[in-house]
C-alpha positions in Angstrom: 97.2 -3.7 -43.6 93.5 -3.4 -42.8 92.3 -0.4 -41.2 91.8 0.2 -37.3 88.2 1.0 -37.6 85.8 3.1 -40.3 84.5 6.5 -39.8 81.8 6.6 -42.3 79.7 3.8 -45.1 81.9 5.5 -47.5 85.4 4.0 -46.1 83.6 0.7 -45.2 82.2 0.2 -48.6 85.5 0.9 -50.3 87.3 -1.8 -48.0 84.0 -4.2 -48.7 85.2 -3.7 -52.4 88.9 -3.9 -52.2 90.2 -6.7 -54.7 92.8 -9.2 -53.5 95.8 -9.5 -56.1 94.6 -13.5 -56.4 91.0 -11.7 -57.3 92.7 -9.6 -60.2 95.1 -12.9 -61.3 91.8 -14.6 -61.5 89.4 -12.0 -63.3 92.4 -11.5 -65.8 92.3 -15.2 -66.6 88.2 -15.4 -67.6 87.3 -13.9 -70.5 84.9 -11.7 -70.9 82.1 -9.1 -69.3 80.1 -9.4 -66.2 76.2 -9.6 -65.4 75.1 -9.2 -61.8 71.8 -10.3 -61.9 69.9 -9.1 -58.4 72.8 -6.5 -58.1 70.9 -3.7 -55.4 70.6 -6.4 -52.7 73.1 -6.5 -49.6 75.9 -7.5 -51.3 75.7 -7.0 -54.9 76.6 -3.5 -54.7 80.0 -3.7 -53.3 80.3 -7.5 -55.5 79.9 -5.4 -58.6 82.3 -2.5 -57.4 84.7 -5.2 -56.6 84.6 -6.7 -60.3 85.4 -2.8 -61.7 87.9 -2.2 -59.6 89.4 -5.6 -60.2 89.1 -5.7 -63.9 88.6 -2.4 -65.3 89.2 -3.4 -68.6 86.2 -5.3 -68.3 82.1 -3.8 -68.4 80.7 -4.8 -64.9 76.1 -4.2 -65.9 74.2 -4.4 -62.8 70.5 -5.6 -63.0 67.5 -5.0 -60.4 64.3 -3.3 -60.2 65.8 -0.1 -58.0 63.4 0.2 -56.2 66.2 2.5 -54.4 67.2 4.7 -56.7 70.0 5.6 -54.9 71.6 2.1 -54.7 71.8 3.0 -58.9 72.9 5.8 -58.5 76.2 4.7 -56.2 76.9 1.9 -58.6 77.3 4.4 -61.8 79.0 6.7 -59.8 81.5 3.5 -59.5 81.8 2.7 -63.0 78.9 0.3 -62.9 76.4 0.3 -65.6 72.8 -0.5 -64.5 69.6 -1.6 -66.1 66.2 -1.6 -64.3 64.7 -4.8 -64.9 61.9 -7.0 -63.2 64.3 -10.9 -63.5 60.6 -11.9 -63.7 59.5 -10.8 -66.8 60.1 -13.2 -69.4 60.7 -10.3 -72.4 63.1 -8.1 -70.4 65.3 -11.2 -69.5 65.4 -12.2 -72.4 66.5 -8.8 -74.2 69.5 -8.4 -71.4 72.7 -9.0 -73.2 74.6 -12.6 -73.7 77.7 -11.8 -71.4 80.3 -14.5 -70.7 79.9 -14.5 -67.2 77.2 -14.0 -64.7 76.6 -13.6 -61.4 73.1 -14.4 -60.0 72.7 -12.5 -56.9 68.8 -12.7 -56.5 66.3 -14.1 -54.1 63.7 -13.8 -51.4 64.3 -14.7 -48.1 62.6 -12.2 -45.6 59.1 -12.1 -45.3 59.2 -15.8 -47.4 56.4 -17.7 -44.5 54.0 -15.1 -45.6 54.5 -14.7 -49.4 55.3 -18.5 -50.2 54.5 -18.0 -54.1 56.7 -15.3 -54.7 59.3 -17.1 -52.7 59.1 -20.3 -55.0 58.9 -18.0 -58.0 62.0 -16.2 -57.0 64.4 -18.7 -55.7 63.2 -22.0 -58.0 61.1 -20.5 -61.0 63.8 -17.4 -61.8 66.6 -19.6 -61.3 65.7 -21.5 -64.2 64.7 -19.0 -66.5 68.4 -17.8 -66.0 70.0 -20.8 -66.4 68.0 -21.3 -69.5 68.7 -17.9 -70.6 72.2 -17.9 -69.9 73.0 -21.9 -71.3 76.3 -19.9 -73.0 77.4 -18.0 -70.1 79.6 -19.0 -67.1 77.6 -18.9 -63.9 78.1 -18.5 -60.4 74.8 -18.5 -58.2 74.3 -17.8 -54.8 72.9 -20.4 -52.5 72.7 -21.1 -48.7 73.9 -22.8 -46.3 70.0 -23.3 -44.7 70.1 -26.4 -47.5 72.0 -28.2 -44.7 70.5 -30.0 -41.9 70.7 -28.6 -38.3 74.2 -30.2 -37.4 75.2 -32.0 -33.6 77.2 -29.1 -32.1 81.0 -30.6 -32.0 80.3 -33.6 -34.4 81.6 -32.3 -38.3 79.8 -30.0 -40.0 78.4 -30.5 -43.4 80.7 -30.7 -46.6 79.7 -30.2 -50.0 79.1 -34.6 -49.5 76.3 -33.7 -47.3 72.7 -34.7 -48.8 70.3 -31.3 -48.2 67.7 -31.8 -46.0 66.2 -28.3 -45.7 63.9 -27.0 -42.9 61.4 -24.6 -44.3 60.1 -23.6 -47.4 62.6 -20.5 -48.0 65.3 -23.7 -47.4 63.3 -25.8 -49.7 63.3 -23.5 -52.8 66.8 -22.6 -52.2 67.5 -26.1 -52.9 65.2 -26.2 -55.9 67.1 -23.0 -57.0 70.8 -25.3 -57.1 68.6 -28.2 -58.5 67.6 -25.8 -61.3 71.0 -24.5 -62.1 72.2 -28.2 -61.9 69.6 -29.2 -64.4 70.2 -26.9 -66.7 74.0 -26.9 -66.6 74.0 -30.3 -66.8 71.6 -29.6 -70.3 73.4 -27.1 -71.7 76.5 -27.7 -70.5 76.6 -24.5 -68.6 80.0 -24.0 -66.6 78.8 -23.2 -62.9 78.9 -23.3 -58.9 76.6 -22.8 -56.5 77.8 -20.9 -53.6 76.6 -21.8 -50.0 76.4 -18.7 -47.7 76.8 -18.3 -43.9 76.7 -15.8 -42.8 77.9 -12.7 -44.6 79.0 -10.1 -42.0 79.3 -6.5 -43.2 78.9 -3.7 -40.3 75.2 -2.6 -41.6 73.7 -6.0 -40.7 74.6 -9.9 -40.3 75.1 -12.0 -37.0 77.7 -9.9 -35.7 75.4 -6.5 -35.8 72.4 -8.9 -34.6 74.7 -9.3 -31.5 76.7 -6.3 -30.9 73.0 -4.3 -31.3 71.4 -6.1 -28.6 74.3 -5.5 -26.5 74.4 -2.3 -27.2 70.3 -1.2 -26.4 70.6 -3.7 -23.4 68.1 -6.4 -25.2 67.8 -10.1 -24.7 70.4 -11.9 -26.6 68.8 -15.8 -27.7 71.2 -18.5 -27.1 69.1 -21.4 -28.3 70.7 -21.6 -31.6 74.2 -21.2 -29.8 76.9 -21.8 -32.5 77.4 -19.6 -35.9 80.1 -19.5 -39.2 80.6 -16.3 -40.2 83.1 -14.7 -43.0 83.3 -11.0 -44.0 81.5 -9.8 -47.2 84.2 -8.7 -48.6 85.8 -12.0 -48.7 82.1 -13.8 -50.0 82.4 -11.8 -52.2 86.0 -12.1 -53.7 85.4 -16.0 -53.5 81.9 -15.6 -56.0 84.0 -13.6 -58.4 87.0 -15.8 -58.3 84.4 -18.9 -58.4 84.2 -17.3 -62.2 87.8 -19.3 -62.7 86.8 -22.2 -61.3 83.0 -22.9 -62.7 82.2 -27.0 -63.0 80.2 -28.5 -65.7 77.9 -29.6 -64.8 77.4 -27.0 -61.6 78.4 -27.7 -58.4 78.0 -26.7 -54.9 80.6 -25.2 -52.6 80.5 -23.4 -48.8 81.1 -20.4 -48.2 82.3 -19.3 -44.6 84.8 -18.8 -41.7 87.0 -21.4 -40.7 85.5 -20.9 -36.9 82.5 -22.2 -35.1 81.8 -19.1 -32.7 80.1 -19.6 -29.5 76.7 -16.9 -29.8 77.3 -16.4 -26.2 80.3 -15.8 -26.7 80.2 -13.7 -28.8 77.6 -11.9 -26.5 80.1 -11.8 -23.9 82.8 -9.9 -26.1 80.9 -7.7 -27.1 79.9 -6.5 -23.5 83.2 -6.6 -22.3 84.3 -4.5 -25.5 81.0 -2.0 -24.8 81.1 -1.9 -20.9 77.7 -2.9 -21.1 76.3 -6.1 -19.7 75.3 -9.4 -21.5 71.7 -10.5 -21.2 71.8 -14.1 -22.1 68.6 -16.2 -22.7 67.7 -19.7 -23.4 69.6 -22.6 -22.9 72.0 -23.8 -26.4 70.6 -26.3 -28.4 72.5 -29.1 -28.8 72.2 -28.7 -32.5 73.1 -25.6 -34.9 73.3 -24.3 -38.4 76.5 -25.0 -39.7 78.9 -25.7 -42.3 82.7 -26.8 -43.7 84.2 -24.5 -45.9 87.4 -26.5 -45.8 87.3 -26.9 -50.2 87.0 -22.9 -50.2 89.6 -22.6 -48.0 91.9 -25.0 -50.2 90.7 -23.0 -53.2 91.1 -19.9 -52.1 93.2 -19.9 -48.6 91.4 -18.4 -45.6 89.3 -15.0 -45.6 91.5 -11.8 -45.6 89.1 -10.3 -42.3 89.7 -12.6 -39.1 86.9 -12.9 -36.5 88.4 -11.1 -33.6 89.2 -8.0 -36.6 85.9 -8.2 -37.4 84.5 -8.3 -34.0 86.3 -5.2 -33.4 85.0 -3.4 -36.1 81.7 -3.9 -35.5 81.7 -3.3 -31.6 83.3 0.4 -32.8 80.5 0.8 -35.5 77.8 -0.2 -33.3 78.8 2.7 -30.5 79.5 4.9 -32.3 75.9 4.8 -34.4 77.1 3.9 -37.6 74.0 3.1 -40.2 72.1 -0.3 -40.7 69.8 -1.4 -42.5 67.3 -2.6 -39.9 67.4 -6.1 -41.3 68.0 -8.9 -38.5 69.5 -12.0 -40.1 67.2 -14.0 -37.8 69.9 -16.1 -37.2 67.9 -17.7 -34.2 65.3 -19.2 -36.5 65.5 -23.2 -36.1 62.3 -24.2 -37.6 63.0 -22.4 -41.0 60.0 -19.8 -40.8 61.8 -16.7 -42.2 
């Protein structure tokens, strides 16, 4: 039964973490200890809560800078063990412990059109000091679903068949990091998958909060890029962990999102109706979006637990009744790949 709405970040990180019983089958069935490499970012924290909670027989280690020190503190007070580590130092990655299976949850996207270097160095360059590093381990990367072309809006999205054609350099390096983990899989014999994200939708921030916000403080809602996939975080994140089962040697790529296409205005629309506020709608729909098919996922692993129109809901209720963000837009609208 999932719950009506959520009073406080407490109650809506403990559902963001809540294992699946097909989560705990799985976890059971890999051998071993988890790394979350990149863990303090949107969704590692309630990923790596997920894992304890899932497997508690097993040690879940968390790895970041922490910049935040309160994002460590919240993961040991979970049963997460933590190390503070720059991923870009070659020593300190290299001292990190040989686990069985790791997650690799870092990258830079924000702020990537005006630090190109770094972006390159995190999503390409780290990506194959990992996958070097970790030639013994399972691993299960994220990746993006900006690797895709823009797609026709009601022709079929891309599949997993689709050749990349990314727009932008963040895009570009996010397609050197699955080339990377490809290479070195293929190498090593590394079991992998790389997981292509859009657009992770927890109340604090993603497309959903984008809209619902603008609603909400009467702003301009962009329709130019007028069709989204979305899935709940919760369920991104179950699929990454349960991925752990179902590595590939040499690594390969799979989608990750909600089995709708969802109209931005729409969406807009919804969330007026739900807020008694009114809709301002700009721009004219493109007649091409980002978008993807998670139809393998969803043979995999069934549909996502969370349902649009639940999540809709929730969001709408957080969003009026001032629940937190993080100020982060998704900057969904972006069509010429400058993030």
């Amino acid at each position: 039964m999932l719950p009506h709405c959520f009073a406080n970040v407490d109650e809506l990180e403990d559902e963001l973490s809540r294992p699946s019983p097909a989560l705990v089958d799985d976890l059971a069935a890999v051998e071993g200890d988890l790394l979350v490499l990149g863990v303090a970012g949107k969704m590692g924290p309630t990923l790596a809560r997920m894992a304890r909670r899932a497997a508690p027989g097993k040690r879940v280690l968390g790895v970041a800078r922490f910049s935040d020190a309160a994002v460590r503190a919240k993961l040991e007070a979970w049963g997460v063990e933590t190390l503070a580590v720059d991923l870009l130092d070659r020593q300190a990655l290299a001292a990190l412990p040989r686990w069985p299976n790791v997650v690799f949850a870092a990258g830079h996207k924000f702020g990537a059109s005006g630090n190109q270097p770094l972006t390159w160095a995190m999503n390409t360059h780290l990506p194959a000091l990992v996958a070097d590093t970790f030639r013994a381990s399972r691993i299960v990367a994220f990746s993006t679903g900006n690797v895709y072309p823009l797609t026709v809006v009601g022709q079929p999205a891309p599949t997993e068949a689709t050749p990349p054609a990314p727009i932008g350099e963040y895009a570009q390096s996010c397609l050197g990091r699955e080339r990377m983990f490809e290479h070195f899989s293929a190498a090593h014999g590394t079991p992998g998958r790389l997981l292509r994200l859009n657009y992770a939708i927890d109340l604090r921030y993603g497309v959903l909060a984008d809209i619902a916000a603008k609603v909400w403080r009467g702003e301009a809602v962009d329709v130019t890029m007028g069709q989204v996939n979305v899935i709940w975080q919760g369920d991104a994140n179950a699929q990454v962990l349960r991925l752990l089962r179902h590595c590939t040697t040499p690594a390969t790529p799979i989608n990750c999102t909600g089995p709708e296409t969802v109209s931005v205005r729409a969406l807009a629309e919804t969330f007026a109706a739900i807020m008694a506020r009114p809709a301002r709608i700009v721009g004219v729909e493109a007649a091409t979006a980002l978008l993807s098919d998670a139809g393998q996922a969803h043979a995999l692993f069934g549909y996502p637990r969370v349902p649009l129109g639940t999540m809709i809901e929730w969001v709408a209720d957080w969003v009026q009744h001032g629940g937190a963000s993080y100020d982060k837009p998704t900057k969904f609208e972006v069509r010429d790949g400058r993030f």
